[in-house]
C-alpha positions as CSV (number, residue, x, y, z in Angstrom):
1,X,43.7,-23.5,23.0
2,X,40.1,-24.4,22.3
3,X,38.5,-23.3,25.5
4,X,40.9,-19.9,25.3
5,X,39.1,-19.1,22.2
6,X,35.6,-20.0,23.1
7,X,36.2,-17.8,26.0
8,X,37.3,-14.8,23.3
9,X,34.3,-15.5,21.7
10,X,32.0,-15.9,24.7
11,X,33.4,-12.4,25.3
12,X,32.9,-11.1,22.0
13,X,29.1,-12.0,21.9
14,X,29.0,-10.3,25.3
15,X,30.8,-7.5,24.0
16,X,28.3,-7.1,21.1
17,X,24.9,-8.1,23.4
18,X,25.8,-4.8,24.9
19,X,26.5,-2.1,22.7
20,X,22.7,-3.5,21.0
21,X,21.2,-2.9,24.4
22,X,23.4,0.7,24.6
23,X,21.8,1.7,21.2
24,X,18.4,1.2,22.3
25,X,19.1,2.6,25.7
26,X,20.4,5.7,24.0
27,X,17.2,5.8,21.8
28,X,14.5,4.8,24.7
29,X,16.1,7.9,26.7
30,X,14.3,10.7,24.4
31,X,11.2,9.0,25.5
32,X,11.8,9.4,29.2
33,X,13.4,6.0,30.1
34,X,16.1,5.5,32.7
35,X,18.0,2.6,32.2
36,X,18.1,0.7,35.4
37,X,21.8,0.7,36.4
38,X,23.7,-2.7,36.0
39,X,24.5,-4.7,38.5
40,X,27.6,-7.4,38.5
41,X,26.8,-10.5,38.5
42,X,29.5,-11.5,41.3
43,X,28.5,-9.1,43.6
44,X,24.7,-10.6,43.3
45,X,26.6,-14.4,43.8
46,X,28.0,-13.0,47.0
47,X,26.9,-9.5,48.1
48,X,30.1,-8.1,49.9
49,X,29.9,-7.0,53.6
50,X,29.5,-3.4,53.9
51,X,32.4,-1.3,54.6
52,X,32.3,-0.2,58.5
53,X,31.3,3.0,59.7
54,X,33.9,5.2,61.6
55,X,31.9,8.1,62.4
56,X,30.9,7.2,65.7
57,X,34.5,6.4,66.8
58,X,36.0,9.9,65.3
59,X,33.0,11.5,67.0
60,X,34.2,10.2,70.1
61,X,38.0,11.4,69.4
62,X,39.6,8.9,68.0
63,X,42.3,9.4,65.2
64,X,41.0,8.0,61.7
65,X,43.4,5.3,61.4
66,X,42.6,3.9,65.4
67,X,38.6,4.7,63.9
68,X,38.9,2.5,61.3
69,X,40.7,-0.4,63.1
70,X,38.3,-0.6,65.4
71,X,35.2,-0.6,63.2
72,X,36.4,-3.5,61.7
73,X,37.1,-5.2,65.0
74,X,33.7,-4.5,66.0
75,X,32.3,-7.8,63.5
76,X,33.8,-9.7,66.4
77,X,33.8,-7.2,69.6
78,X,29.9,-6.3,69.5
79,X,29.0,-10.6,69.1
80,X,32.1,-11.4,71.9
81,X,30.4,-8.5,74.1
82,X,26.4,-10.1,73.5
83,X,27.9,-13.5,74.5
84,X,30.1,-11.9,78.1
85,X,26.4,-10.8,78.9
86,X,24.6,-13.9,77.7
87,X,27.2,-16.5,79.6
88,X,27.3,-14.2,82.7
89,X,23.5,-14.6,83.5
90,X,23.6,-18.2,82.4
91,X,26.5,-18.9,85.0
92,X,25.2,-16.9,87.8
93,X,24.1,-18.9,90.8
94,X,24.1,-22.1,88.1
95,X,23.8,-24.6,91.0
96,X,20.5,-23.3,92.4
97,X,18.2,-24.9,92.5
98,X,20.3,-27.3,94.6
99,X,17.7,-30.4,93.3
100,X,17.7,-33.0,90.5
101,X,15.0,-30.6,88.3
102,X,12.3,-32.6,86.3
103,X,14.6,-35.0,83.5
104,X,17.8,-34.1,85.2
105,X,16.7,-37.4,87.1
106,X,17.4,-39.4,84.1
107,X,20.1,-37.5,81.6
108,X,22.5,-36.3,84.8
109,X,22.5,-40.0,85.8
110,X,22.9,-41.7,82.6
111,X,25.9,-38.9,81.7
112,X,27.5,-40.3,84.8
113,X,27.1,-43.6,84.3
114,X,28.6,-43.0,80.4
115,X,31.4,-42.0,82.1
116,X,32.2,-44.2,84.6
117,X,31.1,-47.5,82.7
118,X,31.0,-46.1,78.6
119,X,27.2,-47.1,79.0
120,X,24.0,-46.7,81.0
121,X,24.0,-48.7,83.7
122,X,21.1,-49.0,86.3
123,X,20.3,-46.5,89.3
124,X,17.1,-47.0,92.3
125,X,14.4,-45.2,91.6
126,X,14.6,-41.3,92.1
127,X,13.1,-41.0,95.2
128,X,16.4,-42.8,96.8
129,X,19.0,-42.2,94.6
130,X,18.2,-38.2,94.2
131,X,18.5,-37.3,97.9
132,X,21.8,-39.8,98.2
133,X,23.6,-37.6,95.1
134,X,22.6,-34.2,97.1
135,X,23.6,-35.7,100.4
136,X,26.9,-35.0,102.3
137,X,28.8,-37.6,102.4
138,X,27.5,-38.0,98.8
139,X,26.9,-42.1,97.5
140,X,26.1,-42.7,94.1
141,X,24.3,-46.0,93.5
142,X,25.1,-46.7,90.2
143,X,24.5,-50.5,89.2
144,X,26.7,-51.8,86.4
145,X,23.6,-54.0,85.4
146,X,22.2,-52.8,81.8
147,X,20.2,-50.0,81.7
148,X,17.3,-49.6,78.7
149,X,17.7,-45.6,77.6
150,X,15.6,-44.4,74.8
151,X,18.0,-41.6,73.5
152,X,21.0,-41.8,71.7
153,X,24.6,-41.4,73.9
154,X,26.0,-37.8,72.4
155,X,24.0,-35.5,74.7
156,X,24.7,-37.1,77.3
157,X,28.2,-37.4,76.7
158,X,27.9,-33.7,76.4
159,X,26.5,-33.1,80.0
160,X,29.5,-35.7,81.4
161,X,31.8,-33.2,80.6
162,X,30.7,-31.2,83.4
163,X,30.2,-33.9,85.3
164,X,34.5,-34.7,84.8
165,X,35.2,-31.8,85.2
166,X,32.7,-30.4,88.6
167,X,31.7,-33.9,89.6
168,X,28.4,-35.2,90.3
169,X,26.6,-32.3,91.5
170,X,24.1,-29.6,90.0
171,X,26.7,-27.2,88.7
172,X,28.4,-30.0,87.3
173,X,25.6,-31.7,85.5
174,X,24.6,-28.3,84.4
175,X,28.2,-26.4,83.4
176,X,27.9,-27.6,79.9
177,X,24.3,-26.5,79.0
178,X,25.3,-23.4,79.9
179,X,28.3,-23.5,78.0
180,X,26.8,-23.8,75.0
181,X,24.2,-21.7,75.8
182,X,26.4,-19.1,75.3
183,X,28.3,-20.1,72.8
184,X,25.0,-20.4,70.8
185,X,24.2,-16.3,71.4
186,X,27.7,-16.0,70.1
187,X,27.0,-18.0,67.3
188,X,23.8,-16.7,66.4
189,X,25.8,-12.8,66.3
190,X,28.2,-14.0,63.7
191,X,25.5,-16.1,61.9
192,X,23.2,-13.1,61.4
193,X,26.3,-10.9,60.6
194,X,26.5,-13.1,57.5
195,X,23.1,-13.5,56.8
196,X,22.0,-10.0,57.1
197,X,25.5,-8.5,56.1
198,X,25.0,-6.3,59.0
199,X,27.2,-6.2,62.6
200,X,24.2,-4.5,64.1
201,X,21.5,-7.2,62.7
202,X,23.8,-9.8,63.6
203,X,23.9,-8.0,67.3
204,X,20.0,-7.6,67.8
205,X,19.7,-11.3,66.9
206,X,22.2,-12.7,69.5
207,X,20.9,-10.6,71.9
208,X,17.2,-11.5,71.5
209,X,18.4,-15.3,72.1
210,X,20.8,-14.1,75.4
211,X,17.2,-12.6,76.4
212,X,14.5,-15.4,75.8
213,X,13.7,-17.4,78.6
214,X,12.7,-20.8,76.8
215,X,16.0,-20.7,75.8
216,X,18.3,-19.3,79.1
217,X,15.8,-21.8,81.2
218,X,17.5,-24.4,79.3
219,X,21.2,-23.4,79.3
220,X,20.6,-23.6,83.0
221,X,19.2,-27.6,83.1
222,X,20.8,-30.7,82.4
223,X,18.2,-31.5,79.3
224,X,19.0,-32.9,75.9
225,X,17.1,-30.7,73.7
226,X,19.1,-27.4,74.1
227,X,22.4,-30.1,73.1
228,X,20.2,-30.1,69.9
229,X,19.8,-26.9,69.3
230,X,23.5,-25.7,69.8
231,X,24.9,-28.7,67.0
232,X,21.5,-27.9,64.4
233,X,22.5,-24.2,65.1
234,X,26.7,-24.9,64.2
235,X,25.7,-26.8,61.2
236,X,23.2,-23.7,59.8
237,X,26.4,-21.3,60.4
238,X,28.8,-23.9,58.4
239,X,26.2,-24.3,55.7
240,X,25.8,-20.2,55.1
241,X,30.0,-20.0,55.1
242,X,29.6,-22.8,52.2
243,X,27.2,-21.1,50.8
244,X,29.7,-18.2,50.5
245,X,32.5,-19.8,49.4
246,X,31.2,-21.7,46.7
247,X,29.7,-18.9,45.3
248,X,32.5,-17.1,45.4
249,X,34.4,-19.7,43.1
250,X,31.4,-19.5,41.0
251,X,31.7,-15.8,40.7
252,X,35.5,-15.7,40.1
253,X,35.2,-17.9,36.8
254,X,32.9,-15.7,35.4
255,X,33.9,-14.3,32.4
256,X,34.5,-10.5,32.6
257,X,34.3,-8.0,29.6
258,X,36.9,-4.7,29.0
259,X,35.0,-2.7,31.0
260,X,35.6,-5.2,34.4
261,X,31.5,-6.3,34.5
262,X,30.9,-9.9,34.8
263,X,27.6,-11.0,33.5
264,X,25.8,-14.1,33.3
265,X,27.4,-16.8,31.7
266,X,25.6,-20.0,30.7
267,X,28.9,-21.9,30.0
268,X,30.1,-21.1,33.8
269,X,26.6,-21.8,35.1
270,X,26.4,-24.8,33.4
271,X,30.1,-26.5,33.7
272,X,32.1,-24.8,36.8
273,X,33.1,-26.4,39.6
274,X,32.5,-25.3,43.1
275,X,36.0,-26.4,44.0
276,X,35.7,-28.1,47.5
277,X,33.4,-28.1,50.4
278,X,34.9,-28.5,53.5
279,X,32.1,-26.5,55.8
280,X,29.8,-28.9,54.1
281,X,31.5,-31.7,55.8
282,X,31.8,-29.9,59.4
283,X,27.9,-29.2,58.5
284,X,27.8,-33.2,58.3
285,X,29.2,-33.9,61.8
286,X,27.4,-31.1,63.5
287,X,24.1,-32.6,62.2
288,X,24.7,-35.8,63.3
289,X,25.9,-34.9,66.6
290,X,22.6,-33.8,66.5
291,X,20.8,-36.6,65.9
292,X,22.6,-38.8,67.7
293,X,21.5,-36.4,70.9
294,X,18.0,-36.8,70.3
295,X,16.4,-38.4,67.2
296,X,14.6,-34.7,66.4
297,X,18.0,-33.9,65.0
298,X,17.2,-36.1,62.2
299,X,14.9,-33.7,60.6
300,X,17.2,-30.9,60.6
301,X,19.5,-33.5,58.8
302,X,16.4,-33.8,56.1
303,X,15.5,-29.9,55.9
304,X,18.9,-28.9,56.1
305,X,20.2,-31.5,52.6
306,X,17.4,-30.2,50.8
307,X,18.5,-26.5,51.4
308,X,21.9,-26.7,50.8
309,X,20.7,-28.0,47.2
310,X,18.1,-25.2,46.8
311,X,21.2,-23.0,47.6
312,X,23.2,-24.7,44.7
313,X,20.3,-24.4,41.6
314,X,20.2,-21.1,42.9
315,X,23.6,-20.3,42.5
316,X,23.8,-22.1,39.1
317,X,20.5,-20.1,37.8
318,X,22.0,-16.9,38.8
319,X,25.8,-17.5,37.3
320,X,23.7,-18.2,34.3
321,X,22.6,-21.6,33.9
322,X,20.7,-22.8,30.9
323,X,18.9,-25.7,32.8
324,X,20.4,-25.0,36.6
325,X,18.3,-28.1,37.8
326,X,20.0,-30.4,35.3
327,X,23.9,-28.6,36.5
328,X,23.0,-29.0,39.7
329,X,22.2,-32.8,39.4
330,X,25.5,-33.1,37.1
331,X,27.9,-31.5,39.2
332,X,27.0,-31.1,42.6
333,X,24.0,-33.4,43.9
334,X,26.1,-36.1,44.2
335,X,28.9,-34.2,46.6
336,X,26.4,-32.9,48.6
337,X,24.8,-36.3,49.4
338,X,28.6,-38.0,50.0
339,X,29.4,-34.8,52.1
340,X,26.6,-34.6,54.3
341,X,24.1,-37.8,54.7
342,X,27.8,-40.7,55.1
343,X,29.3,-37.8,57.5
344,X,26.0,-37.8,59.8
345,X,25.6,-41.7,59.8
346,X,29.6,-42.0,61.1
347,X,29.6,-39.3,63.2
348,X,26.3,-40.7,64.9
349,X,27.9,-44.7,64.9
350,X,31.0,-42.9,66.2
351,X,28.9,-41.3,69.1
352,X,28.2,-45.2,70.5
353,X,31.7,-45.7,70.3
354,X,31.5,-46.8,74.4
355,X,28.6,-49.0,73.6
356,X,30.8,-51.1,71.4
357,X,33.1,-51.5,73.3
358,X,31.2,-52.4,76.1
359,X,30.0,-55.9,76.9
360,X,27.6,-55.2,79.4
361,X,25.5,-52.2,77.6
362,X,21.7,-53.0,77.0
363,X,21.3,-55.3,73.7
364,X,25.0,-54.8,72.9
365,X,24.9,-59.2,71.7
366,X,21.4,-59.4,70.3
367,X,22.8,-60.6,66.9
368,X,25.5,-62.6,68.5
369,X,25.0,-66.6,66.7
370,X,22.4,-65.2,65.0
371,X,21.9,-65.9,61.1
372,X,19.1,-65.4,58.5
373,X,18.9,-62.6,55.5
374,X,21.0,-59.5,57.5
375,X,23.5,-62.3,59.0
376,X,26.4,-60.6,56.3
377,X,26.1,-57.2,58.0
378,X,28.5,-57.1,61.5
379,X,26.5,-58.5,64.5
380,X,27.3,-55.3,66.4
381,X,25.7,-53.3,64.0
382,X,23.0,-55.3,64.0
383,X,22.1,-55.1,67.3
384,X,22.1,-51.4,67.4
385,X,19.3,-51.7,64.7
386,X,17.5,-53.9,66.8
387,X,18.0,-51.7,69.6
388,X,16.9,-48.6,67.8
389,X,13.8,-50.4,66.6
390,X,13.0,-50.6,70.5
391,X,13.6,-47.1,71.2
392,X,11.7,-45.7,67.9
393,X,8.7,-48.1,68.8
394,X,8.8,-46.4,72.3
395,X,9.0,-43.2,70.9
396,X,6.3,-42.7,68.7
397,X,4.2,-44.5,70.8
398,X,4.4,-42.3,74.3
399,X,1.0,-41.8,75.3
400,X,1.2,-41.2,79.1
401,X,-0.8,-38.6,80.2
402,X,1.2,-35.5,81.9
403,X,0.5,-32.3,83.5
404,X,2.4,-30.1,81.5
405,X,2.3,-32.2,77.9
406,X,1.0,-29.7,75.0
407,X,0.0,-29.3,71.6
408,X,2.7,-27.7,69.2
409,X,-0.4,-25.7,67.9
410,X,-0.1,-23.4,70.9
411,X,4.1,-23.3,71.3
412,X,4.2,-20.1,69.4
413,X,1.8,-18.1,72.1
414,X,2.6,-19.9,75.0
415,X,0.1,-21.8,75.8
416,X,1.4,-24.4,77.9
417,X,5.4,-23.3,79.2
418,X,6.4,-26.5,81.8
419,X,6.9,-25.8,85.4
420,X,10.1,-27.4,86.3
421,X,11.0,-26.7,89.7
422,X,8.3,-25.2,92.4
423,X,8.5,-24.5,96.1
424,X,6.5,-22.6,98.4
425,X,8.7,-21.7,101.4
426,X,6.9,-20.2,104.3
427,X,7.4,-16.9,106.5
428,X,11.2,-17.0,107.4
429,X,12.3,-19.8,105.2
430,X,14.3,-19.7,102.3
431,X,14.6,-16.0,102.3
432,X,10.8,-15.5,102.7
433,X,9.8,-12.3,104.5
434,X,6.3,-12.3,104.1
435,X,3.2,-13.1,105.7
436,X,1.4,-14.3,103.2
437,X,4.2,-17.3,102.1
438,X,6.5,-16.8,98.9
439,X,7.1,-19.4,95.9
440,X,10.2,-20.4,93.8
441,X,9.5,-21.6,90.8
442,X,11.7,-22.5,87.6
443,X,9.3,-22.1,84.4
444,X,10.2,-23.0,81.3
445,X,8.1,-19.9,79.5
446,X,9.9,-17.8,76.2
447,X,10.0,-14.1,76.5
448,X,6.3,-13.5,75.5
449,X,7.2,-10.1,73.6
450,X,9.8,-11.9,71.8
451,X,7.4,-15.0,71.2
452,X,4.5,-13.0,70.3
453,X,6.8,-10.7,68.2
454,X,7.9,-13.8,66.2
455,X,4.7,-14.9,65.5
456,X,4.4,-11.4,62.8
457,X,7.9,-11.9,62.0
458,X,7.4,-14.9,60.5
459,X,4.5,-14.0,58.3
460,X,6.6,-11.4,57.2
461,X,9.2,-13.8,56.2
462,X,6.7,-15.7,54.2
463,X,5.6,-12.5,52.6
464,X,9.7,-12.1,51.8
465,X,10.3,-15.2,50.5
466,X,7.1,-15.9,48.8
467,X,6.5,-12.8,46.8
468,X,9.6,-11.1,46.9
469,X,12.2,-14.4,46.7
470,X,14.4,-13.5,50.0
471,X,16.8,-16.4,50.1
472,X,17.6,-15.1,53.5
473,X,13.5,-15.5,54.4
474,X,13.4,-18.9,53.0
475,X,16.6,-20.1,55.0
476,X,15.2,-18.6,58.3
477,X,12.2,-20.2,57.4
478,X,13.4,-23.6,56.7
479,X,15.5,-24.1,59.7
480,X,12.4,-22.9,62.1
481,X,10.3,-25.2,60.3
482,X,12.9,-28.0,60.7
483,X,12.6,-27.5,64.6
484,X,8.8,-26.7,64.6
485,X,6.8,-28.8,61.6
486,X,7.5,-32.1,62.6
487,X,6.1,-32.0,65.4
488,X,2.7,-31.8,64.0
489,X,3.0,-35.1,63.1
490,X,2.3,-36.7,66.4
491,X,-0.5,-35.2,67.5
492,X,-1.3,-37.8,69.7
493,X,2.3,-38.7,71.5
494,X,3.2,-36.7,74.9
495,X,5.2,-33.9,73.9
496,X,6.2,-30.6,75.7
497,X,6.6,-26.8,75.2
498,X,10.4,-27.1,75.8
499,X,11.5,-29.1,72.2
500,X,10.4,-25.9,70.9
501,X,14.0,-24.4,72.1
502,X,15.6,-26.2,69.2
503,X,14.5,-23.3,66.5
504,X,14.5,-20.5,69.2
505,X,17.6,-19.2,67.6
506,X,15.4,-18.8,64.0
507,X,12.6,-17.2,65.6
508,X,15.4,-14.5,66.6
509,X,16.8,-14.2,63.2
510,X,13.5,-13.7,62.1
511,X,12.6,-11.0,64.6
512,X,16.2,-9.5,63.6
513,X,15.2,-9.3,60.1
514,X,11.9,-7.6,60.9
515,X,13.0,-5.1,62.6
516,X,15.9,-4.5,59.6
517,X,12.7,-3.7,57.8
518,X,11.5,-1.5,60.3
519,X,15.0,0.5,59.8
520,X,14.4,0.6,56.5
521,X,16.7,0.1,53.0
522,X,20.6,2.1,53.2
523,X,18.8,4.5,50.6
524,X,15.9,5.6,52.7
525,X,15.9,9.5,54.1
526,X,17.4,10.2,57.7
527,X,13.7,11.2,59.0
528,X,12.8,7.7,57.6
529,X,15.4,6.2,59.3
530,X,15.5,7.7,62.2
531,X,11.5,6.6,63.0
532,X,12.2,3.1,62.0
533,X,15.1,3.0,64.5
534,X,12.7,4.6,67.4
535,X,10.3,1.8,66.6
536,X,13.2,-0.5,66.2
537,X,15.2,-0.1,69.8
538,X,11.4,0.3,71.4
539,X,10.4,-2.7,70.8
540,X,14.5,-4.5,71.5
541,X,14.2,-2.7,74.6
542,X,10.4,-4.0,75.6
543,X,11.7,-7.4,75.1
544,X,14.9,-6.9,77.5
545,X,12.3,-5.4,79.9
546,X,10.0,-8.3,79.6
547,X,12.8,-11.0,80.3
548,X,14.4,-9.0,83.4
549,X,10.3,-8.9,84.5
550,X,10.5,-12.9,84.0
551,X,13.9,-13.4,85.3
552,X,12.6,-14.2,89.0
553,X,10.6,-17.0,87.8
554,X,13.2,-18.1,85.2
555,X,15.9,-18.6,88.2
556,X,13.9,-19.8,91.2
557,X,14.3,-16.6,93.4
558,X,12.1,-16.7,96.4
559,X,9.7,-14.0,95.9
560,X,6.3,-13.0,97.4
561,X,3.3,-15.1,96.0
562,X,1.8,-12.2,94.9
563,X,4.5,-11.4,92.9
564,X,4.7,-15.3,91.2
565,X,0.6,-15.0,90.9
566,X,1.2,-11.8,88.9
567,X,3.4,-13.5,86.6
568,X,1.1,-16.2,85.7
569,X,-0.7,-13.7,82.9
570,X,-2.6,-16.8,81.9
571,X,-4.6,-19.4,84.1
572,X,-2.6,-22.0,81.4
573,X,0.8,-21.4,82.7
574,X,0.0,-22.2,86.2
């Protein structure tokens, strides 16, 4: 009874707010001023998506009803149509090269021996076990003897899949990367659908990713890092569906006056619930998947918690929160901490599942017998701290010189792509009709336009979310700077171009939302339009150009050397 009638009141004192701001609207007019139409406050908690367009499908002679059905299909036909395109160039010829390819040598190997033993066992040296896999008869020397491996088991695990499924060949070891290489552009469609609230946005995005070559090089390899960026990338996605939903329960316990408007409300913003969170906790396991593929995954684990709460004051602020820091801290810091940081730890102890069970697996009985202050805390678990201790120690203290190592300073113009596979087949070998020799190579090099493009994109993000508060900026922003920052931080360790796959999927966002600028606001005239969409579809279609120019050197075609020393725009790539 209470809370019904501090509702009527709450709803009074609304009621009365805005016939005092009527009167003086009414009196400001004779002096010129237009009174900036309201906007409801649950349609700023969650803008809705945009009703679709028939036009096009009536133009083409379709009945209305057919029109309409279809332009609502088309949130899922254009994205499902992007990712055909995406997975049929990823898939096509997938087992050529016919070779182990740079670390192939190392994660193929240990994903075979994961599934054959639970654990990395040991294997000869490259040099004798690489030509004994690609022989036929094929023998795989795989050692049950402990093997030391310096990243976690889920990647792998990943790539075994294939393995189970194809065997222990290139296609195999490879059919899974590519796998979620494509599901990734599909993803990335949907994801921008919902960030942008636009099928077309959404579209441009997922196709810029089914086009970049940094990131269909590595769909096409047996490497961890693209493992990363497909479980960071799911985890984004579930975050911005919680970010929908819970806004959305915020917004529906608004209060709402006679006239149907719902306002601010410091009582909701300040005391509502967010009901429960259930794409936080997918968000949880996706993220430490992540981390439990390579340790990098950690920091999207770190960039990710802090946005999700940034999300939440934001929420609270805008339902009408007095102090939205102190709400957030009262009723949801502590859920999001439970939902997310315990869901990553299991899911990554759950990811060694075959290392516990294993007696035989590399430090698995360190802390067997042993005592001292830890001795309460299981001795399994306590060797997998010792052997983590190991592997970070090794980690952060890789110093060996390599050929194609780089600074993260020059990822973003490509200063230093890796050369994974190279061959120079002579006159009548390999498919080589020319004089002069030919080469195949397999470079790890982004799309320049799209790269280059992205570098301008993201300053115009910063622009977007610093001056003009773009939550949609600051989330691209965050994610690409969860795959990117990091990095600077180890200046001095032997890093590579190709990590930088693991945000690839933000720098297309980014572009995507750039050239949403470029087509200017759903207000602005047809001429202005219709320039913004020339510029627009120009520069979409220099990038496709770009990647099919690429493409030879992405796939390891044999082609003249001319035409692989005309690729090489830059003495740096070579």
């Amino acid at each position: 009874m209470m809370s019904e009638t501090a509702t009527e009141y709450r709803a009074d004192e609304g009621v009365r707010a805005q016939a005092g701001r009527s009167a003086w609207a009414r009196r400001l007019r004779g002096f010129g001023y237009a009174e900036r139409p309201r906007k409801d406050t649950r349609e700023r908690l969650v803008p809705p998506f945009p009703e679709p367009g028939t036009r096009m499908w009536e133009a083409l002679g379709l009945r209305p009803v057919l029109a309409y059905r279809l332009a609502r299909w088309i949130g899922w036909l254009g994205p499902l149509l992007v990712a055909a395109v995406a997975g049929g160039i990823r898939f096509w010829h997938l087992g050529r090269p016919r070779e182990v390819v740079f670390d192939e040598t190392y994660y193929a190997k240990d994903a075979w021996s994961l599934l054959k033993l639970g654990y990395e066992g040991t294997w000869p040296d490259g040099k004798v076990a690489n030509p004994q896999l690609l022989a036929h008869p094929q023998t795989i020397p795989l050692s049950d003897a402990p093997g030391y491996v310096v990243h976690p088991p889920a990647g792998k695990w990943v790539i075994a899949v294939g393995e189970w499924m194809f065997g222990l060949n290139p296609f195999g070891w490879r059919f899974m990367t590519a796998v979620l290489g494509t599901l990734s552009v599909l993803m990335l469609c949907r994801i921008g659908r919902r960030l942008f609230r636009s099928t077309a946005l959404g579209c441009v995005a997922g196709t810029l990713l089914a086009v970049d070559g940094l990131h269909y090089v590595m769909s096409r390899i047996a490497l961890l890092d693209l493992v990363i960026m497909f479980f960071a990338l799911a985890a984004f996605g579930c975050l911005l569906i919680d970010r929908d939903r819970a806004r959305a329960r915020l917004a529906a316990a608004l209060p709402v006056d006679e006239t149907g408007f719902a306002g601010p409300d410091q009582h909701t913003g300040d005391r509502a619930g967010m009901g429960p969170r259930p794409w936080r906790i997918a968000a949880g396991v996706f993220l430490g998947l992540a981390a439990s593929s390579k340790w990098n995954g950690l920091y999207f684990l770190a960039f990710f918690a802090l946005l999700t709460v940034a999300w939440d004051i934001g929420a609270r602020r805008m339902a009408g929160a007095r102090r939205p820091y102190l709400a957030v801290l009262r009723k949801d810091l502590g859920w999001s901490v439970l939902s997310i940081l315990p869901t990553a730890l299991v899911t990554y102890l759950l990811t060694w599942t075959g290392w516990f069970l294993s007696d035989k697996a590399y430090g698995r009985h360190w802390a067997d017998g042993r005592g001292g202050t830890w001795s309460w805390i299981p001795a399994p678990l306590r060797s997998l701290w010792h052997y983590e201790v190991q592997v970070y120690d090794f980690n952060v203290h890789l110093h060996d010189s390599h050929p194609y190592q780089s600074n993260p300073w020059s990822w973003m113009v490509l200063g230093r792509p890796v050369l994974y596979y190279f061959q120079s087949p002579k006159n009548g070998q390999d498919g080589c009709h020319t004089a002069a020799g030919c080469s195949r190579a397999v470079l790890a090099l982004g799309t320049p336009l799209l790269w280059w493009a992205a570098c301008f994109a993201l300053v115009y993000l910063l622009y977007r979310w610093a001056m003009r508060r773009d939550w949609r900026a600051g989330a691209v922003l965050c994610a690409a700077g969860a795959g990117y920052l990091p990095w600077f931080a180890f200046q001095d360790r032997t890093i590579f171009y190709f990590y930088a796959v693991s945000f690839v999927p933000y720098l297309c966002l980014a572009v995507a939302m750039m050239v949403g600028a470029f087509l200017g606001p759903p207000g602005a005239s047809e001429t202005r339009r219709m320039w913004g969409a020339v510029g627009a579809g120009t520069l979409v279609l220099l990038i496709v150009w770009n990647f099919i120019y690429f493409f030879p050197i992405y796939t390891g075609q044999t082609i003249p050397y001319s035409a692989w020393q005309a690729r090489m725009w830059f003495d740096s790539w070579i």
